[in-house]
N, C-alpha and C positions, 0 to 999 in steps of 0.2 A: 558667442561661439561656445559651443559645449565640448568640455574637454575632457570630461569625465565618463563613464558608461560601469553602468550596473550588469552584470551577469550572476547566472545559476550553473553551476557545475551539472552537468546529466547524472554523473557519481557521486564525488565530493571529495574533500580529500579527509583522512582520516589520520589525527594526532596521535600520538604516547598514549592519550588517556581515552582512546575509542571515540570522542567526539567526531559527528560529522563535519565540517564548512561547507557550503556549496553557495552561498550567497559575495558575490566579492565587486569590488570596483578597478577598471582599467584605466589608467589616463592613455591622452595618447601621447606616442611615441614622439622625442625630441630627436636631430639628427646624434647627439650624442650616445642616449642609448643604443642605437645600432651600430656606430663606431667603436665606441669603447672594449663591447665585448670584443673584438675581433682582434686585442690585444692580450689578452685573456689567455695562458699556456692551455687551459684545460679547453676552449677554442680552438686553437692550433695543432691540438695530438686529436681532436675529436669535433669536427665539423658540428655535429647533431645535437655539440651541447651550447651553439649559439643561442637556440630555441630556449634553452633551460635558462641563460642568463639574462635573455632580452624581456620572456616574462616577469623575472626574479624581481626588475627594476621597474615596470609599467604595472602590475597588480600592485594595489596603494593597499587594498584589504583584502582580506579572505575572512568568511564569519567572523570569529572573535579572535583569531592570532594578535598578537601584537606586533608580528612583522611577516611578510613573506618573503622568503628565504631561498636560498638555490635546493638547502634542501628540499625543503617543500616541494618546489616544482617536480624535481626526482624524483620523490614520493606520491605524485600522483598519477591516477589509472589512465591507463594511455588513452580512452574515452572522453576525457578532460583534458588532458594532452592538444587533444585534434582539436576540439571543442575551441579551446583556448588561442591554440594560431590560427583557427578560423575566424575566431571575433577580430583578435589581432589584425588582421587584415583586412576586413571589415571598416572596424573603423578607423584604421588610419588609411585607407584608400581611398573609403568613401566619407569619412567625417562620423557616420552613423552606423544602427546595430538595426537601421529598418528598410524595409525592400517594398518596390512599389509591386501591386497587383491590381491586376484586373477580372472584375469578375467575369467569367463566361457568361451569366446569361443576360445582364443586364447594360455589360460593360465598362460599369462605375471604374473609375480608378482607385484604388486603399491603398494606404500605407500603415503598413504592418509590421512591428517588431517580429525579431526571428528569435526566438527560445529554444531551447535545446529538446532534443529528440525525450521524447517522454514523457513530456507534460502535459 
């Protein structure tokens, strides 16, 4: 079972010292990570920063960080943002980051990973 997933930022997030990251890894989510945050004060005064913590703990890498961090999250373009609770829900709903298609003219079925807008 694969429990890992590789993602690209569409932006990226951008350190202290101007580096980009956009290349990073997701596990998926345990029932604890969605629990835990919801004990969390900064949770409780602000709904919208569940999203900020339940990333913070499921993103295992971001390019070369040595940690991804709540800041981090907060610091990133809200294009990455989306980007990120959409994977998020991806694959822990469906297990994966890929979607079937059909082609119109011939009919075939593919399955295709989903990459972010802009590539």
């Amino acid at each position: 079972m694969q429990t890992e997933f590789a993602f690209e930022l569409p932006r990226g997030y951008v350190d202290g010292e101007g580096r980009v990251h956009r290349q990073g890894v997701m596990r998926l989510a345990t029932a604890m990570d969605e629990i835990a945050p919801l004990r969390d004060m900064r949770v409780r005064a602000n709904e919208a920063y569940l999203a900020v913590l339940l990333l913070s703990r499921v993103i295992t890498q971001l390019g070369d960080l040595p940690q991804v961090t709540t800041m981090v999250i907060e610091n990133l373009f809200a294009a990455d943002m989306a980007y990120l609770q959409d994977f998020y829900r991806r694959i822990n709903e469906a297990g994966t980051n890929t979607i079937e298609v059909i082609c119109p003219n011939c009919r075939t079925v593919f399955r295709e990973e989903i990459v972010p807008l802009g590539e």
